[in-house]
C-alpha positions as CSV (number, residue, x, y, z in Angstrom):
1,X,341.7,135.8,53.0
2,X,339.3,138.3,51.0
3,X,338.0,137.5,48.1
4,X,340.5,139.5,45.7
5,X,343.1,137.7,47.4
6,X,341.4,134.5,47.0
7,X,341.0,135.5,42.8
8,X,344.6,136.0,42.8
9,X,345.3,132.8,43.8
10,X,343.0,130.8,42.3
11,X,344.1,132.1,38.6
12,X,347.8,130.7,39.4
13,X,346.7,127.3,40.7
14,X,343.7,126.9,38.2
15,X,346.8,127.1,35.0
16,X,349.2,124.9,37.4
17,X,346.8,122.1,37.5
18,X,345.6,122.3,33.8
19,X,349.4,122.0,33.2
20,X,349.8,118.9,35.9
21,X,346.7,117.5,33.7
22,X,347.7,118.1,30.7
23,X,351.3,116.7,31.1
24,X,349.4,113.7,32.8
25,X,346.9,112.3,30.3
26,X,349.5,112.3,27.5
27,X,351.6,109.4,28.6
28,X,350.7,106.0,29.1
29,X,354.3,104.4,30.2
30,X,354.4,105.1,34.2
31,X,358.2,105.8,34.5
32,X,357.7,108.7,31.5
33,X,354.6,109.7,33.6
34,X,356.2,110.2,36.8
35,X,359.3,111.9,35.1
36,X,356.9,114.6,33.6
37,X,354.9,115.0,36.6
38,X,358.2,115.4,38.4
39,X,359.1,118.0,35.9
40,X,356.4,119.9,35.5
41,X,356.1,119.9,39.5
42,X,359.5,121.2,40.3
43,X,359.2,124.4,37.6
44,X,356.1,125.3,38.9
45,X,357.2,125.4,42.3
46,X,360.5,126.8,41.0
47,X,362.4,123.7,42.5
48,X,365.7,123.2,42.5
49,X,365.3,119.2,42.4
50,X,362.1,116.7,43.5
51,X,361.6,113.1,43.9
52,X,358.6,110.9,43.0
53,X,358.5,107.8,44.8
54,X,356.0,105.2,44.3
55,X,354.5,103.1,47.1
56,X,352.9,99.4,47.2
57,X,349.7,99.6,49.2
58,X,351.7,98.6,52.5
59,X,354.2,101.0,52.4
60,X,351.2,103.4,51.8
61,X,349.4,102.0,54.8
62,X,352.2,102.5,56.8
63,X,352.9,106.3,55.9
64,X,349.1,106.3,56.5
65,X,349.2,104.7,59.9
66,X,352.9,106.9,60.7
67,X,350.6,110.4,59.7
68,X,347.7,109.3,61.8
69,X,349.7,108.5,64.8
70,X,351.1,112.1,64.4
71,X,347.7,114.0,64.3
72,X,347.0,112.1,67.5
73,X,349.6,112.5,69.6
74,X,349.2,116.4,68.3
75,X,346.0,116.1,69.0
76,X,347.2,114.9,72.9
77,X,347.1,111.2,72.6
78,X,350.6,108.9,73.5
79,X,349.9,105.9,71.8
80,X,352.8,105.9,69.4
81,X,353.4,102.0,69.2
82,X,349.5,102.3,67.2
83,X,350.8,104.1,64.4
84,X,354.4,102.3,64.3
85,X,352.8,98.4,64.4
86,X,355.8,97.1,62.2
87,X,358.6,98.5,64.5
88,X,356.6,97.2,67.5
89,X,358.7,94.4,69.2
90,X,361.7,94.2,67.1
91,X,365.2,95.8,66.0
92,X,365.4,98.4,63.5
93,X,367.3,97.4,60.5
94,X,369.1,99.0,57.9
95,X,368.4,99.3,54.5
96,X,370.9,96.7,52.7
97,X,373.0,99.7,50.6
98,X,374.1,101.3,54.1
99,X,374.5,97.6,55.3
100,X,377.5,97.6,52.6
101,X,375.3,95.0,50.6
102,X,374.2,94.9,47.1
103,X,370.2,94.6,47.1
């Protein structure tokens, strides 16, 4: 990418984040946050639809531990039980709602 090209770009995402900003440090209730961050997301993108989801720290450290396991086996490795710990040993369950059960 040449410079001009790189200009071009830069304009566009410079006025997207100023928006994401913007639409971020006026809010302090999380739910009305997310919803506007969600918003402004899918029109800049030009969307159709979106989802925010929000993670505890373990369900972070597993997408974490899921993505690294992925880089390494594209990278050549084949331990996949290292980045799949909590499956390790055990059967997969389903989520309660396709279980027919009421969480």
């Amino acid at each position: 990418m040449d410079s001009e090209e790189r200009s071009r770009y830069k304009i566009p995402a410079m006025r997207a984040f100023s928006e994401i900003a913007t639409s971020l440090s006026s809010d302090a209730d999380l739910e009305h946050l997310l919803d506007r961050f969600l918003q402004t997301m899918i029109r800049l993108a030009g969307a159709g639809g979106g989802a925010v989801r929000v993670l505890t720290a373990e369900d972070a450290a597993r997408t974490t531990a899921a993505l690294d396991m992925l880089a390494a086996v594209l990278a050549g490795g084949n331990d996949i039980d290292a980045g799949f710990a909590d499956l390790v040993g055990r059967e997969p369950t389903l989520p309660a709602h396709l279980r027919g059960e009421s969480e």
